[in-house]
N, CA, C and O of each residue as an XYZ file, in Angstrom:
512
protein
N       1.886    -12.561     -6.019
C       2.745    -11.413     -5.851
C       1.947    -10.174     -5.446
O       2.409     -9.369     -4.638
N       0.611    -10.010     -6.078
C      -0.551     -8.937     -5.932
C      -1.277     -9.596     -4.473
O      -1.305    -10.796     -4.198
N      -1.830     -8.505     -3.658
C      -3.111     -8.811     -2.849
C      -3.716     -7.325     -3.874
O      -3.152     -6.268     -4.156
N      -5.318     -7.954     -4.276
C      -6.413     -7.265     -4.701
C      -7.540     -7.368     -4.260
O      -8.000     -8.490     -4.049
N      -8.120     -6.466     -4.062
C      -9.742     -6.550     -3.643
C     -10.110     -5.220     -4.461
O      -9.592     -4.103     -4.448
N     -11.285     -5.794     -5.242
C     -12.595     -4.572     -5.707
C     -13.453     -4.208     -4.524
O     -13.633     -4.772     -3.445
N     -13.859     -3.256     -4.973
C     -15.000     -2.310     -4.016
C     -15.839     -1.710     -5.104
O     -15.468     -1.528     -6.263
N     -17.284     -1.360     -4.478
C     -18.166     -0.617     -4.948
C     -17.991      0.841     -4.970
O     -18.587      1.687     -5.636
N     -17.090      0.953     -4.140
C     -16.834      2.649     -3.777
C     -15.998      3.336     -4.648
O     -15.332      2.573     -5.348
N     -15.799      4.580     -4.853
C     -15.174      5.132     -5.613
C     -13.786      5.435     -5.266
O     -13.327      5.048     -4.192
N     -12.920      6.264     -6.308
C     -11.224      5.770     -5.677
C     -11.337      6.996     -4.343
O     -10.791      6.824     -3.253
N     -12.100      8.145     -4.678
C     -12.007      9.351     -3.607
C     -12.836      8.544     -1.984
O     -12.572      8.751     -0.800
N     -13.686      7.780     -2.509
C     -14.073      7.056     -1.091
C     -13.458      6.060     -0.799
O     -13.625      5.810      0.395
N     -12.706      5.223     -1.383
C     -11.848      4.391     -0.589
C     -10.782      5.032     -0.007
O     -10.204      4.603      0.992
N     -10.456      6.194     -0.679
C      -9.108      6.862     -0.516
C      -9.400      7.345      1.355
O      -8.638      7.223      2.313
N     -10.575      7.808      1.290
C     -11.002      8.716      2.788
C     -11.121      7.461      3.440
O     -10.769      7.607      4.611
N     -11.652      5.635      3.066
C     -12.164      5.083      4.151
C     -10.511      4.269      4.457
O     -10.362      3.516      5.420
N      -9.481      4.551      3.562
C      -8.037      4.084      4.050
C      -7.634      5.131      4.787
O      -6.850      4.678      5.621
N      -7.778      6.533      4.952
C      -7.391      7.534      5.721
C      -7.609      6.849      7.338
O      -6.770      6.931      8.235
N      -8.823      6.230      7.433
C      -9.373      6.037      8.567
C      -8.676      4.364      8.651
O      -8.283      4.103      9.788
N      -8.539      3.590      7.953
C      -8.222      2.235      8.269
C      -6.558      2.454      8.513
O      -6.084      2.220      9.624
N      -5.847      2.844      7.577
C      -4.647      2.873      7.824
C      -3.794      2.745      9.334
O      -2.989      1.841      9.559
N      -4.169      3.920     10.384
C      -3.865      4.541     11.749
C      -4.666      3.774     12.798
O      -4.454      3.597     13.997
N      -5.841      3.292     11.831
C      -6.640      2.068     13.251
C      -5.592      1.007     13.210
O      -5.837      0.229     14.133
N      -4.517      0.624     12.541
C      -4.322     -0.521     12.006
C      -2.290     -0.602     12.612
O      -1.367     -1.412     12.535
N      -2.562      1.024     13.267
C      -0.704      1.313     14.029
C       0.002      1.541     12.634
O       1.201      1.288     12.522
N      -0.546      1.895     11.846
C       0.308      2.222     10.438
C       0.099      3.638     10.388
O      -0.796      4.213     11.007
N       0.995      4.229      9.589
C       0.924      5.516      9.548
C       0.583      6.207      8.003
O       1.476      5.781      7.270
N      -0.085      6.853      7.421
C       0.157      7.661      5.556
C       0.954      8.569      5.715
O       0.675      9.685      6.154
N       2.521      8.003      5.214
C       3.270      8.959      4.924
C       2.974     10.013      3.931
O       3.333     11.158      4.207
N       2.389      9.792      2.854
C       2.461     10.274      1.522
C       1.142      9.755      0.836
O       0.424      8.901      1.356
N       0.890     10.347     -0.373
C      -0.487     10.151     -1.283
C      -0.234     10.965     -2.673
O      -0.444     12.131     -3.006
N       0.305      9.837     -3.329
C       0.458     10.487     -4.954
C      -0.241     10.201     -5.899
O      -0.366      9.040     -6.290
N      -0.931     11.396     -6.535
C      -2.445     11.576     -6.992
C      -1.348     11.305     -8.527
O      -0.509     12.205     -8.574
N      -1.258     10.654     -9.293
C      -1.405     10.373    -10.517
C      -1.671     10.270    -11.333
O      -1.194      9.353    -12.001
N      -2.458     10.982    -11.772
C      -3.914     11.516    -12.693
C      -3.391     13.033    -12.737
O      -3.119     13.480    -13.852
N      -3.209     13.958    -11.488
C      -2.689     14.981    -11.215
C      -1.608     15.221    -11.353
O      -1.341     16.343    -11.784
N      -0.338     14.131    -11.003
C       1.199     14.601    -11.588
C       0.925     14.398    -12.641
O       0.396     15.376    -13.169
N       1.029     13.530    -13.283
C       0.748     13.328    -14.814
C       0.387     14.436    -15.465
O       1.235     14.845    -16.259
N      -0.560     15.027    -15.387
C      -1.426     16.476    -15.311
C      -0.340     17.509    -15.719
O      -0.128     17.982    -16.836
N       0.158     17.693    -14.799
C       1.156     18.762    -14.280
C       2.358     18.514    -14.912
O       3.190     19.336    -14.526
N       2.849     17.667    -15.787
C       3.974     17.312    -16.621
C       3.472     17.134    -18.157
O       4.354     16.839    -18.962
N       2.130     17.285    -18.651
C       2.085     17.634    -19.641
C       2.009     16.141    -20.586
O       2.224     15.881    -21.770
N       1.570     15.306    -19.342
C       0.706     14.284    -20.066
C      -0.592     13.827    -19.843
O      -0.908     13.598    -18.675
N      -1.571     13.613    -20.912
C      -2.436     13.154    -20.539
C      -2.676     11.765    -20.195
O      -2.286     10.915    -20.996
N      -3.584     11.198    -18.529
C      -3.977     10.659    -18.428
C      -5.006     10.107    -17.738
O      -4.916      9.936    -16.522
N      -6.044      9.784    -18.402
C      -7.641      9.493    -17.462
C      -7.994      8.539    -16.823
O      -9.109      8.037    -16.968
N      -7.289      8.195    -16.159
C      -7.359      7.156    -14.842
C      -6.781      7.783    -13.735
O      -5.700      8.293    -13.441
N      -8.252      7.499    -13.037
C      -8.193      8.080    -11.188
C      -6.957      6.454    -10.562
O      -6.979      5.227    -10.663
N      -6.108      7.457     -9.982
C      -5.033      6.192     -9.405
C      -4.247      7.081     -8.567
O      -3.446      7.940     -8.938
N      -4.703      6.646     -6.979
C      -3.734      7.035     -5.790
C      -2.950      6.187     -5.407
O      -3.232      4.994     -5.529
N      -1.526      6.693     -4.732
C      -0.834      5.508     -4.350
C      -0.543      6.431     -2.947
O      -0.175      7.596     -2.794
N      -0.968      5.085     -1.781
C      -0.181      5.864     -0.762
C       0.522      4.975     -0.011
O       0.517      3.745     -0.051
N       1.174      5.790      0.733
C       2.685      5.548      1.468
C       2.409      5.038      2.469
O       2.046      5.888      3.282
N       2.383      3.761      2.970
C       2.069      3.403      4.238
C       3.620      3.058      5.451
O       4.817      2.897      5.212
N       2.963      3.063      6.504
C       4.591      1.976      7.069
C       4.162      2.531      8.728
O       3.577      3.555      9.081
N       4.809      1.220      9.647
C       4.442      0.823     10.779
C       6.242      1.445     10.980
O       7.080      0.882     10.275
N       6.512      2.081     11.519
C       7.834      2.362     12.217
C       8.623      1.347     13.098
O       9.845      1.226     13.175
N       7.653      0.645     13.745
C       8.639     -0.177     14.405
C       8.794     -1.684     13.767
O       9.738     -2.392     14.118
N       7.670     -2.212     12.662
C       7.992     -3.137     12.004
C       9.051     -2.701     10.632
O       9.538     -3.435      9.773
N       9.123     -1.821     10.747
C      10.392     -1.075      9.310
C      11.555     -1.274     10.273
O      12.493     -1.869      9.742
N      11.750     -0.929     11.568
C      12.924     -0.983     12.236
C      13.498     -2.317     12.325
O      14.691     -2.567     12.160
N      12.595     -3.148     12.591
C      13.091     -4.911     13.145
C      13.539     -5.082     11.387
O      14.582     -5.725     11.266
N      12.980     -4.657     10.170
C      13.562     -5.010      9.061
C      14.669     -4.667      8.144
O      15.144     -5.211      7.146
N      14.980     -3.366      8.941
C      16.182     -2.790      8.632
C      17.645     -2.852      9.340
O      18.791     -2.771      8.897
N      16.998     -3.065     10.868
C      18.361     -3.973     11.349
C      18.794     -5.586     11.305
O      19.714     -6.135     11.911
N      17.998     -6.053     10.551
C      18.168     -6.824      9.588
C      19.163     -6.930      8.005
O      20.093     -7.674      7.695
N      18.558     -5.980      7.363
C      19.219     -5.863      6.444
C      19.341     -4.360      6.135
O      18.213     -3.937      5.880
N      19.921     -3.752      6.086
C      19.649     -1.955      5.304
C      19.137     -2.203      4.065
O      18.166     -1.540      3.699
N      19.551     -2.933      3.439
C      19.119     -2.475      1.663
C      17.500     -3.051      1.807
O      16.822     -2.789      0.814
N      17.005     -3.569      2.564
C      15.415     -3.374      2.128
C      14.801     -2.224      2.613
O      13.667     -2.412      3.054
N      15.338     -0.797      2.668
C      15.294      0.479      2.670
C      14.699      0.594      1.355
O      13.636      1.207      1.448
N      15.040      0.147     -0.176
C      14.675      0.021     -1.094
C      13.219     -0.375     -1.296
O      12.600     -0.056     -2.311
N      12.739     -1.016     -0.388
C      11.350     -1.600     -0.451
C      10.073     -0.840      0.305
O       8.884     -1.077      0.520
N      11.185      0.377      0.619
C       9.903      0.672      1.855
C       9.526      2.012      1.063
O      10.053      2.105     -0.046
N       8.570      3.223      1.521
C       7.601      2.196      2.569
C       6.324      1.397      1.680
O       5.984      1.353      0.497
N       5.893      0.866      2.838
C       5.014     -0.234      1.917
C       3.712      0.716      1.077
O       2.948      1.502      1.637
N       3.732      0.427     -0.173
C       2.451      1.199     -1.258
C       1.300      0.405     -1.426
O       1.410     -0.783     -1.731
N       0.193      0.954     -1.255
C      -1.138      0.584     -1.518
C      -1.955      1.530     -2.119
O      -2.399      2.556     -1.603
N      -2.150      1.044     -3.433
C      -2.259      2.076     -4.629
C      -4.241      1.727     -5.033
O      -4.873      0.682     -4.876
N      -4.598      2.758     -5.439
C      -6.289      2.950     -5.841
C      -6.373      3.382     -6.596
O      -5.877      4.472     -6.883
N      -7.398      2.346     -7.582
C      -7.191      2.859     -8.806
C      -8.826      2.774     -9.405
O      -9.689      2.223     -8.722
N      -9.076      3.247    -10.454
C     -10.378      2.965    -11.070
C      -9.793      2.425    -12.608
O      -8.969      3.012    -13.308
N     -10.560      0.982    -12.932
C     -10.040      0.772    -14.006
C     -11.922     -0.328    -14.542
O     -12.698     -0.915    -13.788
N     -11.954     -0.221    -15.464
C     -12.858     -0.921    -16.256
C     -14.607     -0.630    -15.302
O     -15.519     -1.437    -15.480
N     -14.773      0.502    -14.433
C     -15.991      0.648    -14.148
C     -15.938      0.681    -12.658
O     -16.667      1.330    -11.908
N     -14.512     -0.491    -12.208
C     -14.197     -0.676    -10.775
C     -12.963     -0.057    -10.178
O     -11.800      0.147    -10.525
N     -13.786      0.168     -9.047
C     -11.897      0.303     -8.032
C     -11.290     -0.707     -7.196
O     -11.863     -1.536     -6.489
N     -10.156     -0.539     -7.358
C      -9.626     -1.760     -7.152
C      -8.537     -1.218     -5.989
O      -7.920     -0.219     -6.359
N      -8.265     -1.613     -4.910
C      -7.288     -1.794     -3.753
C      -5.898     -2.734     -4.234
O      -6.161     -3.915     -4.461
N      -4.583     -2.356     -4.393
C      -3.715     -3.609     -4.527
C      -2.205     -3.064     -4.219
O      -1.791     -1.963     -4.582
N      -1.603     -3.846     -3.627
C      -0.076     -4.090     -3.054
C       0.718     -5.036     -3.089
O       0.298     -6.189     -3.195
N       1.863     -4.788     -3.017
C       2.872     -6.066     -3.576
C       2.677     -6.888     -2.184
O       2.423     -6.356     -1.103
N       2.825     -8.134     -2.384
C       2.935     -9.167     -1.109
C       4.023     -8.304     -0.030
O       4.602     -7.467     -0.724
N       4.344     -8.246      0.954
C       5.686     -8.026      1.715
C       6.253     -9.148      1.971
O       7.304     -9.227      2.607
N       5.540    -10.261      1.445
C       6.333    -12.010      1.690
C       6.946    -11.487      0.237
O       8.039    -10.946      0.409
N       6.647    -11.505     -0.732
C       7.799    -12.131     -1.630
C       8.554    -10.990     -2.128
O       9.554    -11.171     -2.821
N       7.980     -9.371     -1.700
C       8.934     -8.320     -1.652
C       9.843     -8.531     -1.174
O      10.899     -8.436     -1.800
N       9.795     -9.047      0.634
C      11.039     -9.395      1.599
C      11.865    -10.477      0.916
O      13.042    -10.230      0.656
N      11.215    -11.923      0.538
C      11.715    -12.689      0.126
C      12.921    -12.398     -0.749
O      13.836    -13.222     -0.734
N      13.026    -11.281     -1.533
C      13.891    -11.274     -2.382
C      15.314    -10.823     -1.979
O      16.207    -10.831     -2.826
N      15.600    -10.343     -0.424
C      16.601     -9.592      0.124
C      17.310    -11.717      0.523
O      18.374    -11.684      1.142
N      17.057    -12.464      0.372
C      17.542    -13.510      1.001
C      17.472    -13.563      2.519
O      18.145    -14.468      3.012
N      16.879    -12.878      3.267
C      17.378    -12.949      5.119
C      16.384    -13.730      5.614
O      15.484    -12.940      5.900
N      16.019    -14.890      5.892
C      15.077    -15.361      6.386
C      14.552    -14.899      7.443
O      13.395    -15.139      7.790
N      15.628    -13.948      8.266
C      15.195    -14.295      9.734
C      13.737    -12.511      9.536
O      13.176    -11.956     10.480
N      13.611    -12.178      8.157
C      12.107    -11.488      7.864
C      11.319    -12.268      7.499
O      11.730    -12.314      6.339
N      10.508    -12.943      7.508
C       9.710    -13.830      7.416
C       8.751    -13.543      8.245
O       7.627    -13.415      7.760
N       8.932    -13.368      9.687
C       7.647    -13.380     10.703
C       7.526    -11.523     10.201
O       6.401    -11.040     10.073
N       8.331    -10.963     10.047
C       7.879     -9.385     10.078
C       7.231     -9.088      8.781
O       6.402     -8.193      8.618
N       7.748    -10.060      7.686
C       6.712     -9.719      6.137
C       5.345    -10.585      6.227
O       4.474    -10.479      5.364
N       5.239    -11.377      7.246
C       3.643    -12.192      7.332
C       2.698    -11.118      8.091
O       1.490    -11.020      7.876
N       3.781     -9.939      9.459
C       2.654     -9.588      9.989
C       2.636     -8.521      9.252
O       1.505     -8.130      9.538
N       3.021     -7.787      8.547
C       3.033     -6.470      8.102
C       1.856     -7.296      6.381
O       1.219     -6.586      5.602
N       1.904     -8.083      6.343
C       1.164     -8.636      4.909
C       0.032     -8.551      5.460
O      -0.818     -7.776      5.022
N      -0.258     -9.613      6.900
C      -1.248     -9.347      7.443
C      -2.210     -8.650      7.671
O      -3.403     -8.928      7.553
N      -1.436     -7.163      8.204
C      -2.031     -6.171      8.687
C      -2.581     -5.323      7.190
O      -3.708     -4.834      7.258
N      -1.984     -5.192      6.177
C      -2.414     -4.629      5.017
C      -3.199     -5.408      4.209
O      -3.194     -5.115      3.013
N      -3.820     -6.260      4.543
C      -4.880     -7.046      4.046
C      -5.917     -6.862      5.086
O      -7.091     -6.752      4.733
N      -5.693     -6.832      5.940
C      -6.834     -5.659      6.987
C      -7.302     -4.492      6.830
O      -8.463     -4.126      7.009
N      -6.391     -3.874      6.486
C      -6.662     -2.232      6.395
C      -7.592     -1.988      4.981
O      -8.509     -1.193      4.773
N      -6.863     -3.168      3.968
C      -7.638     -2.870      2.485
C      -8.630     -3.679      2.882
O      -9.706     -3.176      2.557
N      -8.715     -4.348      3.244
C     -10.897     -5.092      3.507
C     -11.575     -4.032      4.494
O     -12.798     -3.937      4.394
N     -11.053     -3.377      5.257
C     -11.894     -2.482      6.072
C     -11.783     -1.671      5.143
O     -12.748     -1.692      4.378
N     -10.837     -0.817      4.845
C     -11.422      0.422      3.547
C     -12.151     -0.036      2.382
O     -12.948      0.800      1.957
N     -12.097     -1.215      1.697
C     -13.016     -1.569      0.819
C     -14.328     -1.957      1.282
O     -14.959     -2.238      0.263
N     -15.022     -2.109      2.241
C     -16.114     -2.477      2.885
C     -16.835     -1.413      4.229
O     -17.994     -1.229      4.601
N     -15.612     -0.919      4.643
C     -16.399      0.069      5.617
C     -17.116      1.439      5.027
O     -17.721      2.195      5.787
């Protein structure tokens, strides 16, 4: 259900080397929610570095929404960074068994390439 990969790098340097993988990759960062910082700002404490950002390819969201509308609910796709036990860790829900759950088969080829492509982007930001 998880794709994960550790890195040596820290969550602020993976965070900058997904800035750069994301847009090589025809994906776009909608968004980047620092969670350590909202948390912060609502008057709870919590000490774990953890970004989540907003990814999504516009025209593979389109072929999946005239498909179905309600996997509007699923989008856009999150790939969240976190530091936990010494490591940072890269991880996102499959888009196979996210999609899977709307019943439409005929997403299948668009949740393999969009799975695809975000298992690219997180090995180049975890390694570049």
């Amino acid at each position: 259900m998880l794709i994960q990969l550790t890195t040596a790098k820290t969550v602020k340097e993976t965070a900058a080397a997904l800035q750069i993988a994301v847009p090589a990759h025809q994906f776009g960062v909608m968004q980047v929610h620092d969670l350590k910082e909202t948390m912060w700002k609502k008057g709870v404490d919590f000490d774990h570095e953890c970004l989540i950002f907003e990814v999504c390819q516009p025209e593979q969201a389109k072929k999946a929404l005239d498909q179905n509308m309600s996997v509007s609910t699923a989008l856009p796709c999150r790939i969240s960074v976190y530091e936990e036990g010494g490591r940072t860790t890269l991880a996102t829900l499959k888009p196979t068994t996210l999609l899977a759950m709307f019943n439409t088969p005929q997403l299948n080829d668009v949740a393999m390439e969009v799975e695809e492509t975000l298992m690219k982007i997180m090995t180049q930001a975890a390694s570049a």
